[in-house]
ChimeraX commands (.cxc) that place a marker at each C-alpha (Angstrom):
marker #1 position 31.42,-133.04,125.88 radius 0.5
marker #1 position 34.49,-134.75,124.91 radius 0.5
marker #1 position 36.43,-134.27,121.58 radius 0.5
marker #1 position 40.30,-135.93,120.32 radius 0.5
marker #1 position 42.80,-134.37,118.79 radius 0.5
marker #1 position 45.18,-136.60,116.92 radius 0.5
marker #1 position 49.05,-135.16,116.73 radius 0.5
marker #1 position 51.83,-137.15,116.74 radius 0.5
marker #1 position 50.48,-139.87,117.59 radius 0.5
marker #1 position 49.02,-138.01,120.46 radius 0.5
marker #1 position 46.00,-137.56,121.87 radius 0.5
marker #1 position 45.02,-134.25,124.08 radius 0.5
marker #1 position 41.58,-134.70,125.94 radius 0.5
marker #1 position 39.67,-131.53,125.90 radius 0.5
marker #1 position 37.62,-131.18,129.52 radius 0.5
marker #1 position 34.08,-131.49,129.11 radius 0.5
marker #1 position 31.95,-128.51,129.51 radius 0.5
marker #1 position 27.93,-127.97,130.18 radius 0.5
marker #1 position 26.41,-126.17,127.17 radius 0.5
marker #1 position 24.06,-123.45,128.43 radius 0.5
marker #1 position 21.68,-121.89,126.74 radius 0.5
marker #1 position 23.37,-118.58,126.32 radius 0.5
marker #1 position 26.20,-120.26,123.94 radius 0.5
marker #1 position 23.59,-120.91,121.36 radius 0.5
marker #1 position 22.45,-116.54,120.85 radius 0.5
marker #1 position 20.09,-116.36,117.96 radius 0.5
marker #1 position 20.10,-112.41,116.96 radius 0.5
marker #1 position 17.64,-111.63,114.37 radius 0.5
marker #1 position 16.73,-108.35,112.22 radius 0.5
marker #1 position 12.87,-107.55,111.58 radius 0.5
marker #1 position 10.55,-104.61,110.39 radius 0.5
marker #1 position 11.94,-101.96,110.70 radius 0.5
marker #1 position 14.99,-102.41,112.85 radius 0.5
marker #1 position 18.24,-101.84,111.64 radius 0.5
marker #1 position 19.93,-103.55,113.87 radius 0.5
marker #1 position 19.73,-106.75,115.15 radius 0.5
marker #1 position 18.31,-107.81,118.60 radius 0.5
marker #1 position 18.60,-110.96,120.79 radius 0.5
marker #1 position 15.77,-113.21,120.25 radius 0.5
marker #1 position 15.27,-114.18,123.62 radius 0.5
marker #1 position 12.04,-113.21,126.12 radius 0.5
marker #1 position 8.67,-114.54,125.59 radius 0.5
marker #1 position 10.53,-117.71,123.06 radius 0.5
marker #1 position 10.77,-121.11,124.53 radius 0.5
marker #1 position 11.23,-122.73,121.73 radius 0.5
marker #1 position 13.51,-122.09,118.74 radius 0.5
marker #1 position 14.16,-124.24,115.92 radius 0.5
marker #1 position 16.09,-123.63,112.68 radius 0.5
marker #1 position 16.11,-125.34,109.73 radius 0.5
marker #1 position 18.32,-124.48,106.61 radius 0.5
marker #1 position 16.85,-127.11,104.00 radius 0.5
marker #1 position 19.01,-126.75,101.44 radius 0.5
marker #1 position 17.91,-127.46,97.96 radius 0.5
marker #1 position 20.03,-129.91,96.08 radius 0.5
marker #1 position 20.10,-131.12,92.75 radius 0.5
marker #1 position 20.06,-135.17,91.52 radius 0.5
marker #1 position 23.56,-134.94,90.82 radius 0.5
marker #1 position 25.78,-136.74,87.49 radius 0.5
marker #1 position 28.15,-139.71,88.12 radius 0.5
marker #1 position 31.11,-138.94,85.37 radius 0.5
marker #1 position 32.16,-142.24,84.26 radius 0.5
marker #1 position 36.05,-141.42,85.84 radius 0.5
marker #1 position 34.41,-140.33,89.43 radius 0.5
marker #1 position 33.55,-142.48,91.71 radius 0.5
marker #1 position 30.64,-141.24,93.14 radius 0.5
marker #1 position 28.10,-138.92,91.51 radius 0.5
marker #1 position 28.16,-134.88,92.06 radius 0.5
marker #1 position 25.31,-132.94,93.37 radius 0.5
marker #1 position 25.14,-129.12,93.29 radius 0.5
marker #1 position 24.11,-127.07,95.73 radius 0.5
marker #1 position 21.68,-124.95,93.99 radius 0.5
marker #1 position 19.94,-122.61,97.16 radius 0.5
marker #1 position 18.69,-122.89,100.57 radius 0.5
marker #1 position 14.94,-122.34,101.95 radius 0.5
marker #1 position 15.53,-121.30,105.30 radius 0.5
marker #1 position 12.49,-121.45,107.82 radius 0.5
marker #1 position 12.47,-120.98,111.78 radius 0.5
marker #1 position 9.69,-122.50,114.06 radius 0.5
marker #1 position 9.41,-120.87,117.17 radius 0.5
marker #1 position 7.01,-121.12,120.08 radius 0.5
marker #1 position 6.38,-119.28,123.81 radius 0.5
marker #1 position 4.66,-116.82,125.41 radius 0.5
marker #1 position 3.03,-113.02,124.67 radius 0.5
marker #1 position 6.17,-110.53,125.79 radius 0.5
marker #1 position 4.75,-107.28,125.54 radius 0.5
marker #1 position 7.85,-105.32,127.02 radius 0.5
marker #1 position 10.32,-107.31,124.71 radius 0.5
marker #1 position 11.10,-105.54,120.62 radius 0.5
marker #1 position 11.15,-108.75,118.87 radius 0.5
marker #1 position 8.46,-111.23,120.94 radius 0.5
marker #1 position 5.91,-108.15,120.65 radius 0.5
marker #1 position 6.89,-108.42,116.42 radius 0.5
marker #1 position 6.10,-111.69,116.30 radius 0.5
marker #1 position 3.14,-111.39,118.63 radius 0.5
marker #1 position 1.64,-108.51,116.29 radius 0.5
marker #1 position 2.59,-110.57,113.09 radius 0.5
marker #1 position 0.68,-113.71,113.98 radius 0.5
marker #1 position -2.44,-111.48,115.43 radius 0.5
marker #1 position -2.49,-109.80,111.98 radius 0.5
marker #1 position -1.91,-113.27,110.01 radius 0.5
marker #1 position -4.76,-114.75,112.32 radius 0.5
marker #1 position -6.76,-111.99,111.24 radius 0.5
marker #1 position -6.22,-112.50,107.23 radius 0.5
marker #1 position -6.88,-116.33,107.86 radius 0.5
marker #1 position -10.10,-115.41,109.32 radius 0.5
marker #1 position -10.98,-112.99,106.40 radius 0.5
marker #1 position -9.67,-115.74,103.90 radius 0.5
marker #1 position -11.77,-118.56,105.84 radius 0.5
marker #1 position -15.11,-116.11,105.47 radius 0.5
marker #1 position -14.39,-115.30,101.70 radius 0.5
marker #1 position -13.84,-119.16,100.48 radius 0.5
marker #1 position -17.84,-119.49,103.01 radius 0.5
marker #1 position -19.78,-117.28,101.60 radius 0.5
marker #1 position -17.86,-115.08,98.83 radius 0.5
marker #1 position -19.75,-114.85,95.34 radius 0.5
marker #1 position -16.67,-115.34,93.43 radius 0.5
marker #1 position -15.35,-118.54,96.37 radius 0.5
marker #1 position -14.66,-121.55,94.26 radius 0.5
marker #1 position -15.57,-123.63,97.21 radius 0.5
marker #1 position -19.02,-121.57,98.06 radius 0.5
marker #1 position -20.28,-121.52,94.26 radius 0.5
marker #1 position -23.31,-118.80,95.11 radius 0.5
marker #1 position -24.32,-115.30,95.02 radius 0.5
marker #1 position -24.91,-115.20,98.28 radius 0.5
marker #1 position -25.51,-116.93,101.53 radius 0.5
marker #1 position -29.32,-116.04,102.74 radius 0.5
marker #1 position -29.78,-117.76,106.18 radius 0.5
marker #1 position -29.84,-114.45,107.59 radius 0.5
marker #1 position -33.07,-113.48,105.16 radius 0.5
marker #1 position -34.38,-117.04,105.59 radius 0.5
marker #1 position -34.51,-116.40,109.48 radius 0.5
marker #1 position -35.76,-113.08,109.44 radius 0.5
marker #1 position -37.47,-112.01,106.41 radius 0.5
marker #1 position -40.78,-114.05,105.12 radius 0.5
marker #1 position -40.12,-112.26,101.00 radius 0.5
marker #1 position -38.78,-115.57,99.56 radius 0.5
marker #1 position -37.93,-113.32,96.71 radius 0.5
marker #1 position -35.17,-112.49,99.09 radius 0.5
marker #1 position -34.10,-116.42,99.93 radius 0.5
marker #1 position -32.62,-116.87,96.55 radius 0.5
marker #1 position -28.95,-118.12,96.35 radius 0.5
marker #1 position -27.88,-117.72,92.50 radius 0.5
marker #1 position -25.38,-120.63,91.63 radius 0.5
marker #1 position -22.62,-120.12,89.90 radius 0.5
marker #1 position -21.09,-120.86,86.49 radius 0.5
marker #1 position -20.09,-124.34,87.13 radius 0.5
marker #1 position -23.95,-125.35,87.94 radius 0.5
marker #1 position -24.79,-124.19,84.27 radius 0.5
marker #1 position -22.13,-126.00,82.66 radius 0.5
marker #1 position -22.03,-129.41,84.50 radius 0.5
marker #1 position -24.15,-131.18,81.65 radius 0.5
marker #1 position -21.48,-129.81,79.33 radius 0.5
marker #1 position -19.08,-132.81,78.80 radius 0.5
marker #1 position -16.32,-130.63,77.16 radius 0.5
marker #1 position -15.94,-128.79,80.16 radius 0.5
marker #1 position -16.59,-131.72,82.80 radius 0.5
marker #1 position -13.97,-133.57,80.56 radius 0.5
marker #1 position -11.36,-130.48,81.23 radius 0.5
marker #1 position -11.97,-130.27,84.68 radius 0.5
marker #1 position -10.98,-134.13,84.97 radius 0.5
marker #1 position -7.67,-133.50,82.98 radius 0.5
marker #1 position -7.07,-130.62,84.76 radius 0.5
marker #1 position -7.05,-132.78,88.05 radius 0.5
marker #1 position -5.06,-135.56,86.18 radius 0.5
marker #1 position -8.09,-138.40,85.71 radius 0.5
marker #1 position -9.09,-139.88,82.59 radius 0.5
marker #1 position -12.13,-138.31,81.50 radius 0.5
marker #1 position -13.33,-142.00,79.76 radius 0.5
marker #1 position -13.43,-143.43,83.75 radius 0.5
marker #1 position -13.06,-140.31,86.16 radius 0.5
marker #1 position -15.84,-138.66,87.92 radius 0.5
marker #1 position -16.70,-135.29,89.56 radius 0.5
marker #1 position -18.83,-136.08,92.94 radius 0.5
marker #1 position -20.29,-133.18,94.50 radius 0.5
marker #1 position -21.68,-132.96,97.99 radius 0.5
marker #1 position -24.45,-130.80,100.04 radius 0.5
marker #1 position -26.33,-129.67,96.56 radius 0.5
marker #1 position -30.11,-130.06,97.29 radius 0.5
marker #1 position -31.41,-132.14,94.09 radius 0.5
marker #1 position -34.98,-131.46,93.77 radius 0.5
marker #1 position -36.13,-134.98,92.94 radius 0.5
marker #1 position -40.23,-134.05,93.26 radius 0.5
marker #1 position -39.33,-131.65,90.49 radius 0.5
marker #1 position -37.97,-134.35,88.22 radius 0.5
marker #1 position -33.95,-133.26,88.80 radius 0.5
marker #1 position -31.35,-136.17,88.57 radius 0.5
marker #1 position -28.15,-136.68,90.96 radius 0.5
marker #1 position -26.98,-138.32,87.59 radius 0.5
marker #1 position -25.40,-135.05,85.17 radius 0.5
marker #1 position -23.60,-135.20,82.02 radius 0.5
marker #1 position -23.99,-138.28,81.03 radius 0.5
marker #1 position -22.76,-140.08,84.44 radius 0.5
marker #1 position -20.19,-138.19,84.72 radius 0.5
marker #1 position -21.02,-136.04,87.48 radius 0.5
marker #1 position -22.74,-137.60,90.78 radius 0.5
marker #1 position -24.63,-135.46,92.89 radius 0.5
marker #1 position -24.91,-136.77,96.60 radius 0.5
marker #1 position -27.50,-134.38,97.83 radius 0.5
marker #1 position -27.49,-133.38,102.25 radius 0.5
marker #1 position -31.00,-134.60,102.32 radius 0.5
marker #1 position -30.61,-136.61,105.23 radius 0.5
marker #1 position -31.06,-133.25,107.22 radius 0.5
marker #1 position -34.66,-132.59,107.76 radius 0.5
marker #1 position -35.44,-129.20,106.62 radius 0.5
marker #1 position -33.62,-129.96,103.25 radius 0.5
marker #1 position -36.43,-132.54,102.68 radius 0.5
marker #1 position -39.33,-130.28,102.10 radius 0.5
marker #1 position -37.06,-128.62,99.30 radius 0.5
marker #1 position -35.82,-131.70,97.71 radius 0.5
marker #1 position -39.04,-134.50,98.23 radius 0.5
marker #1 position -36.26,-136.96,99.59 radius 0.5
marker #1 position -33.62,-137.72,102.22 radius 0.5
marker #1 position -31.02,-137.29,100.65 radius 0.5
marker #1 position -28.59,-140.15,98.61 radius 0.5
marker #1 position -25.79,-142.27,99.39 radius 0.5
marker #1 position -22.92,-143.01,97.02 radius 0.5
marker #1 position -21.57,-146.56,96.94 radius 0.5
marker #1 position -18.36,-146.88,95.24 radius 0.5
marker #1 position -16.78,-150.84,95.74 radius 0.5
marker #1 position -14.90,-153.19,92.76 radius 0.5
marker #1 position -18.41,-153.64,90.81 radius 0.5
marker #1 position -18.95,-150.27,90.14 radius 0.5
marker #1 position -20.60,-146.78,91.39 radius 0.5
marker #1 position -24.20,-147.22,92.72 radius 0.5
marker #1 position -26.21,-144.07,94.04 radius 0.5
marker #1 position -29.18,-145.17,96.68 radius 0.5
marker #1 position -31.95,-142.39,97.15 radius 0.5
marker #1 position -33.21,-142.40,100.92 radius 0.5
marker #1 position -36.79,-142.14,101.82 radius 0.5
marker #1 position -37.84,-139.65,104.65 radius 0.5
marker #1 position -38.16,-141.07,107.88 radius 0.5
marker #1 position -41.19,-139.56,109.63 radius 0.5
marker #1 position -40.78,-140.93,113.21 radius 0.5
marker #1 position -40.04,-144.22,115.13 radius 0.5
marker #1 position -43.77,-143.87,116.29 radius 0.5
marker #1 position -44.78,-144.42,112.73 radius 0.5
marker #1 position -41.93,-147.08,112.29 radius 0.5
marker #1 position -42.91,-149.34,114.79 radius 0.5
marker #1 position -46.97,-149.07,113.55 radius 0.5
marker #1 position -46.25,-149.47,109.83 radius 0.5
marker #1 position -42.95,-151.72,110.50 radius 0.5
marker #1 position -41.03,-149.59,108.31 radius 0.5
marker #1 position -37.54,-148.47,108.17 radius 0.5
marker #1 position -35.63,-146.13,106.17 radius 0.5
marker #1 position -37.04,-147.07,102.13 radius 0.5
marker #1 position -33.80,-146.99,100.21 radius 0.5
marker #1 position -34.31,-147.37,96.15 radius 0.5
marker #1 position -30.95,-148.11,94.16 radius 0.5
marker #1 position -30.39,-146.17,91.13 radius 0.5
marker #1 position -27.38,-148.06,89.02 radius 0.5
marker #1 position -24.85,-145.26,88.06 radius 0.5
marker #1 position -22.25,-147.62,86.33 radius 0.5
marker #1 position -20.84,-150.84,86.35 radius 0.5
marker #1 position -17.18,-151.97,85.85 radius 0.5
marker #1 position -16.68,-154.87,82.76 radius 0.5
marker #1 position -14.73,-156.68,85.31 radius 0.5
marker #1 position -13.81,-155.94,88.67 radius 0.5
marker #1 position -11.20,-153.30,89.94 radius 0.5
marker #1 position -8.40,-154.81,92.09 radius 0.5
marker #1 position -5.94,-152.73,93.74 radius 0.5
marker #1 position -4.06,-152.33,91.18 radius 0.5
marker #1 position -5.99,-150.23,89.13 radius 0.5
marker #1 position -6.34,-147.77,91.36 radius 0.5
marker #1 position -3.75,-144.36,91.86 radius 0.5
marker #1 position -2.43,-146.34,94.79 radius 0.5
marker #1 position -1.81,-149.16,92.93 radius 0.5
marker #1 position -0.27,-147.45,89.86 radius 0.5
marker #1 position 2.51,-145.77,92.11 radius 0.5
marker #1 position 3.02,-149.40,94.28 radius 0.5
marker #1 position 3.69,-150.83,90.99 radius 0.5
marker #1 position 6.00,-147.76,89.97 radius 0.5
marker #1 position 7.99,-148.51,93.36 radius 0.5
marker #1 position 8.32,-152.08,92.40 radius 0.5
marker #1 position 9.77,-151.35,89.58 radius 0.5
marker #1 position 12.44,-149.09,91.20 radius 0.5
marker #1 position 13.46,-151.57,93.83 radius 0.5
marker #1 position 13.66,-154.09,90.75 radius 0.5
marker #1 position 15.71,-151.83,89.09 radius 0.5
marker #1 position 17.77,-151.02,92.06 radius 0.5
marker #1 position 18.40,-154.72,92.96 radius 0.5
marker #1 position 19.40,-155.08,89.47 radius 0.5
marker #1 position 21.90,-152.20,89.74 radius 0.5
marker #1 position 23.71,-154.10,92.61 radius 0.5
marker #1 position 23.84,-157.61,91.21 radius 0.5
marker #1 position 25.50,-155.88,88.05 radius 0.5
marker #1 position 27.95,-153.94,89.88 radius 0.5
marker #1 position 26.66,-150.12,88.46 radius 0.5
marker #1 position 25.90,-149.27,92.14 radius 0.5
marker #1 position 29.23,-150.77,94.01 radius 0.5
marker #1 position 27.53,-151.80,98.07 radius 0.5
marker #1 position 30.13,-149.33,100.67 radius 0.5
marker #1 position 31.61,-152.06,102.87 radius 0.5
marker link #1:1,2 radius 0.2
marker link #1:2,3 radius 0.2
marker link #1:3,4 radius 0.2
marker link #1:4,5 radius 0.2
marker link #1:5,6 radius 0.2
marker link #1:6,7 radius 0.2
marker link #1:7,8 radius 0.2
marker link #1:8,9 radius 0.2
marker link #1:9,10 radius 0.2
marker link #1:10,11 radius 0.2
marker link #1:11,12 radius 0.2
marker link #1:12,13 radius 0.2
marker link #1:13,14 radius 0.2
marker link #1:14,15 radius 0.2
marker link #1:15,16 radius 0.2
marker link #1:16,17 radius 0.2
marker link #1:17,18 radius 0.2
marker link #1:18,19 radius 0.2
marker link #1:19,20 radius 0.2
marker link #1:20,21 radius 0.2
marker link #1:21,22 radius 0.2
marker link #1:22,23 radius 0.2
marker link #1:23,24 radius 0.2
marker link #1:24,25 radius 0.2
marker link #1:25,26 radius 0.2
marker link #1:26,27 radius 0.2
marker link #1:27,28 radius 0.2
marker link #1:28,29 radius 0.2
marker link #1:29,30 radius 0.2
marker link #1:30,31 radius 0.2
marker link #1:31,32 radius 0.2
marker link #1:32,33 radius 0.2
marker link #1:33,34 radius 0.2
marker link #1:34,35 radius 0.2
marker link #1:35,36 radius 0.2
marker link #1:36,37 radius 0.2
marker link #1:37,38 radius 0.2
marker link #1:38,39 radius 0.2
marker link #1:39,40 radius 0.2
marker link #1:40,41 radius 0.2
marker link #1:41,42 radius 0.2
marker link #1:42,43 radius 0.2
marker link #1:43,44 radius 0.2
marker link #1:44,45 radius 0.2
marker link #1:45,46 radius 0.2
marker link #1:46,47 radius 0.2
marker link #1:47,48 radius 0.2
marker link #1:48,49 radius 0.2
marker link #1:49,50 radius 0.2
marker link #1:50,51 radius 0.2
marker link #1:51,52 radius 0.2
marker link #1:52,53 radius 0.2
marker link #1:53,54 radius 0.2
marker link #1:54,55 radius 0.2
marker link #1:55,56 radius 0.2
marker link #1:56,57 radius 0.2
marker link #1:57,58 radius 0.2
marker link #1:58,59 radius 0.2
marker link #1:59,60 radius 0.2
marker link #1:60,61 radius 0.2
marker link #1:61,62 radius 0.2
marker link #1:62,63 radius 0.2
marker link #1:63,64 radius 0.2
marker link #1:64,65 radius 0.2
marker link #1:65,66 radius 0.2
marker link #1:66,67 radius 0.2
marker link #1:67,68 radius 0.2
marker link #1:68,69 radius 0.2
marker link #1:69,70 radius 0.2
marker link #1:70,71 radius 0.2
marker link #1:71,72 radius 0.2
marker link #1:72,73 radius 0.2
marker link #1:73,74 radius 0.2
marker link #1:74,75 radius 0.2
marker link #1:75,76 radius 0.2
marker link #1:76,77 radius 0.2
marker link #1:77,78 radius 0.2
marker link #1:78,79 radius 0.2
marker link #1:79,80 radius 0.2
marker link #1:80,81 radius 0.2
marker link #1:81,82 radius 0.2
marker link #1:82,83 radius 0.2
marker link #1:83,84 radius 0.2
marker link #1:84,85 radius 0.2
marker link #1:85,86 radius 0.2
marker link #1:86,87 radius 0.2
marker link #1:87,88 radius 0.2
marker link #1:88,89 radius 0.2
marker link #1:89,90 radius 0.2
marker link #1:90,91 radius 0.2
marker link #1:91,92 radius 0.2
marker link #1:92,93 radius 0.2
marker link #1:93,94 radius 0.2
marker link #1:94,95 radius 0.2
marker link #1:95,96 radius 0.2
marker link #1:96,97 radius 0.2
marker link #1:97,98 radius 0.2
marker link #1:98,99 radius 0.2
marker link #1:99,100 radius 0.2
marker link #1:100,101 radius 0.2
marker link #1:101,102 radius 0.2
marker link #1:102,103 radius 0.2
marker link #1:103,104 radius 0.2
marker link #1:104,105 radius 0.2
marker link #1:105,106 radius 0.2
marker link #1:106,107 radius 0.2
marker link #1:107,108 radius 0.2
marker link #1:108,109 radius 0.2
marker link #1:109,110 radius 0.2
marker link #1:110,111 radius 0.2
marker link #1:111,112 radius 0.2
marker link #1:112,113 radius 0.2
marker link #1:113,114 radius 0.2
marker link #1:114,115 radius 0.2
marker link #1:115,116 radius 0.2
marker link #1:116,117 radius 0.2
marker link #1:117,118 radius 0.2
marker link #1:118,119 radius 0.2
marker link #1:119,120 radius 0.2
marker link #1:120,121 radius 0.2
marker link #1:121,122 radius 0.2
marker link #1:122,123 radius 0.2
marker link #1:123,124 radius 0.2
marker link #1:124,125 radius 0.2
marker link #1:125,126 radius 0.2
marker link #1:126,127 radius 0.2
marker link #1:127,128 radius 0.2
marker link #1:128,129 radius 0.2
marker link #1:129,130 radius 0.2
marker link #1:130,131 radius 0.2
marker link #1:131,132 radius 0.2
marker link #1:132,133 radius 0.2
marker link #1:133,134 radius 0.2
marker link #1:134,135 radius 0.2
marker link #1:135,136 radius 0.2
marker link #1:136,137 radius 0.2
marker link #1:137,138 radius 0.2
marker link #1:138,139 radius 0.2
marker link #1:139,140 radius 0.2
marker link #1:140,141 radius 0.2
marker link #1:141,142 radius 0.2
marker link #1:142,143 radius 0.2
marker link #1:143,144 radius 0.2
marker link #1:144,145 radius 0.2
marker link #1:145,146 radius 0.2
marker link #1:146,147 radius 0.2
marker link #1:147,148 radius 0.2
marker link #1:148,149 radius 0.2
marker link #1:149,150 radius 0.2
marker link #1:150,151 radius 0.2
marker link #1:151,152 radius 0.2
marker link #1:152,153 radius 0.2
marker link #1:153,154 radius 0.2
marker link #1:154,155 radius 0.2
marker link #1:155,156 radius 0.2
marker link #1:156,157 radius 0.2
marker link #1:157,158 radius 0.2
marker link #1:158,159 radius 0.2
marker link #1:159,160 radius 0.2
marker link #1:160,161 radius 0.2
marker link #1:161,162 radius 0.2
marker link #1:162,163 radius 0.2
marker link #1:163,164 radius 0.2
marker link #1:164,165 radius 0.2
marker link #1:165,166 radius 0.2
marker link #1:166,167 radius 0.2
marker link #1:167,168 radius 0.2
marker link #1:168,169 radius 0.2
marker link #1:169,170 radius 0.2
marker link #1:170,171 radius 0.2
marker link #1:171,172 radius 0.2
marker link #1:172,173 radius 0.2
marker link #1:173,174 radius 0.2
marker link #1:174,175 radius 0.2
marker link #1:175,176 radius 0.2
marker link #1:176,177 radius 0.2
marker link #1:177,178 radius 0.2
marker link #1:178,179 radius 0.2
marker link #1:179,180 radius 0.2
marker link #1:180,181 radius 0.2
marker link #1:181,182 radius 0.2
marker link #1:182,183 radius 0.2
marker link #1:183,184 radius 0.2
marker link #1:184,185 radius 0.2
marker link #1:185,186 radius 0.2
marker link #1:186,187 radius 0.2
marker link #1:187,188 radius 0.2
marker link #1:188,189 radius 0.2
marker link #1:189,190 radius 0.2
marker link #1:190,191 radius 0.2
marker link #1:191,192 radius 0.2
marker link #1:192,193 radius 0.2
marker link #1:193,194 radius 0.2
marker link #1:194,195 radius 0.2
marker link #1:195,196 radius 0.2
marker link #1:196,197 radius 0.2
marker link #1:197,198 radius 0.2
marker link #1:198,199 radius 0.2
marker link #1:199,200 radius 0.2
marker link #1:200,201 radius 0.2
marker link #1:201,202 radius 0.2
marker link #1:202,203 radius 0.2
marker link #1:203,204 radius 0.2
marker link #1:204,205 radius 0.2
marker link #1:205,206 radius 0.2
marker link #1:206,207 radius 0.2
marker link #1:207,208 radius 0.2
marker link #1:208,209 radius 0.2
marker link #1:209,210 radius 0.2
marker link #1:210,211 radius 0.2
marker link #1:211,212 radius 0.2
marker link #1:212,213 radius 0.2
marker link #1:213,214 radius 0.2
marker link #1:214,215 radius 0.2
marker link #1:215,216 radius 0.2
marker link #1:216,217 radius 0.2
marker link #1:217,218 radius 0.2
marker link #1:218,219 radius 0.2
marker link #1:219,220 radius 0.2
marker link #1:220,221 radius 0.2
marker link #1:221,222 radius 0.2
marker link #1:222,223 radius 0.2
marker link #1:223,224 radius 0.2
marker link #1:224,225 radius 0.2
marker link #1:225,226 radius 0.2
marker link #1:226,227 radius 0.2
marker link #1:227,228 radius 0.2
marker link #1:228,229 radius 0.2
marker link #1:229,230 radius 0.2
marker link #1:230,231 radius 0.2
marker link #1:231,232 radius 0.2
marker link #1:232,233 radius 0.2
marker link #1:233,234 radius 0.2
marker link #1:234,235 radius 0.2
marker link #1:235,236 radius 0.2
marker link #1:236,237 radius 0.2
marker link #1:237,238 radius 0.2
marker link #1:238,239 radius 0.2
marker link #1:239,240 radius 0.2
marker link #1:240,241 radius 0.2
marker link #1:241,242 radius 0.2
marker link #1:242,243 radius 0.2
marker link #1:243,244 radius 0.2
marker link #1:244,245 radius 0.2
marker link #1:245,246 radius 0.2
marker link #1:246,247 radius 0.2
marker link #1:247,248 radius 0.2
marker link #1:248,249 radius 0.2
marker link #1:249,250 radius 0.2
marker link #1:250,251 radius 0.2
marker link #1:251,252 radius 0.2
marker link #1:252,253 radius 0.2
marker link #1:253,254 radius 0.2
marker link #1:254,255 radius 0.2
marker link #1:255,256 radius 0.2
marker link #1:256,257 radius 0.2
marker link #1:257,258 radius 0.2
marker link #1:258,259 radius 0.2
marker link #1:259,260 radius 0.2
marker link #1:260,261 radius 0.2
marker link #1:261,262 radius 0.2
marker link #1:262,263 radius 0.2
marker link #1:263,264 radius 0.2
marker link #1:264,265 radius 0.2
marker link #1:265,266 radius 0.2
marker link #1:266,267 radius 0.2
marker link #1:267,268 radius 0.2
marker link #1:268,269 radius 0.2
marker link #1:269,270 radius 0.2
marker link #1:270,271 radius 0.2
marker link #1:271,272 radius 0.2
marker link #1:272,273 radius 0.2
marker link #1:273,274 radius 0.2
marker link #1:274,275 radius 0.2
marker link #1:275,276 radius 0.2
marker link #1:276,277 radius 0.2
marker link #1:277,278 radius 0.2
marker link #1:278,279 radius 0.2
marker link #1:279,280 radius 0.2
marker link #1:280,281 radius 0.2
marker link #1:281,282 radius 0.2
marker link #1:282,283 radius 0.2
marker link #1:283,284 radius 0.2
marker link #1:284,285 radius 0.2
marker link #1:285,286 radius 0.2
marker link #1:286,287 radius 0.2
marker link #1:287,288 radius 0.2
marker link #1:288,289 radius 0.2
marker link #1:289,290 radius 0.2
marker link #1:290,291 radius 0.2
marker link #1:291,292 radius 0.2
view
């Protein structure tokens, strides 16, 4: 590595020199240590990143160029090698990610089959008693409070706010909820505005729900939800010269059709356009002077 030094008119040339690893020490302080030990064995890999968090900044109208504030850092370290037993801090981080692999595991089994997971939505998962016990009293999965309240449009319109969508043209689409169609159920709730796209498809689901299961079609016309007859086998195909029996139910159809542009994506593309207008416009002016 080269470097000049200017003096005088002068220049010195400093000799180059191979960095080795050992000039670039990371000591670090963890758990309980008091003191702080060279992160070293077991660590291959050792990246650090300060990401400092600055503000916009204000252009005063005697500055040239606009001020920004340093207002904190967020410091984070990625790091990767092998198990060290024998070495203080590789062992820490070894027993740190075995214990956060354990929590993820726990969290990953609560938001499967936990009564109160907003993702899992029953009382309780029964394959076990499905597979082992003939009671069906003891099969029963209680839904949650969300199933009771989807045909109530003041709450299915706060959900939609809540996830930023207009509750006039926004939906709620839920997957893998058996719709017992044989009993008379709808896929279609609250008016519409909840679509129910039942598993079906899977065979043992079919006995339950008197169909295979539906497929949502969403394109510029509009939503359209297709209800799938059971196929019973290709023997039976190729006699009766039947396929898969699809029947169309019409959800809803758009007044005109969508274009890219009235989607999210096209609402922020148009946003950006705007910017780079803007921006173009703040050159041509002169409030933006180009660096030459």
């Amino acid at each position: 590595m080269r470097r000049k030094e200017g003096l005088n008119n002068m220049t010195k040339a400093i000799p180059s020199r191979e960095l080795r690893t050992e000039d670039n020490l990371h000591y670090v302080k963890f758990g309980s240590e008091e003191s702080f030990i060279l992160a070293n064995k077991g660590l291959t890999d050792w990246t650090q990143a300060m990401n400092p968090n600055v503000d916009d900044g204000v252009q005063y109208i005697g500055e040239k160029n606009a001020e920004s504030n340093l207002m904190g850092y967020a410091p984070n370290v990625s790091y990767g090698g092998t198990a060290y037993p024998s070495d203080k801090f590789a062992a820490w981080l070894y027993s740190v990610g075995k214990e956060e692999q354990k929590k993820g595991r726990d969290i990953m089994w609560y938001i499967w089959a936990a009564p109160n997971s907003p993702l899992f939505g029953k009382s309780k998962m029964s394959t076990f008693e499905r597979y082992f016990i003939e009671d069906p009293s003891t099969h029963e999965e209680k839904k949650n409070a969300y199933y009771r309240l989807w045909e109530n449009e003041e709450v299915v319109d706060n959900m939609l706010r809540e996830f930023g969508l207009d509750p006039e043209k926004g939906h709620i689409i839920n997957g893998h909820v058996p719709v017992h169609q044989s009993e008379g159920e709808s896929p279609v709730k609250c008016d519409g505005k909840v679509i129910v796209i039942d598993g079906g498809f899977s065979k043992p689901y079919q006995k339950v729900t008197g169909i295979a299961g539906y497929t949502l079609i969403y394109n510029y016309y509009g939503l359209n939800l297709t209800a799938h007859e059971p196929f019973t086998s290709k023997a039976d195909a190729v006699a009766r010269e039947t396929d898969i029996v699809s029947n169309r139910v019409a959800v809803s159809y758009m007044s005109r059709r969508q274009l890219v542009g009235d989607t999210d994506t096209g609402h922020a593309l148009k946003e950006r356009i705007q910017e780079l207008i803007q921006l173009l416009d703040a050159y041509r002016t002169g409030i933006i002077k180009e660096k030459k």
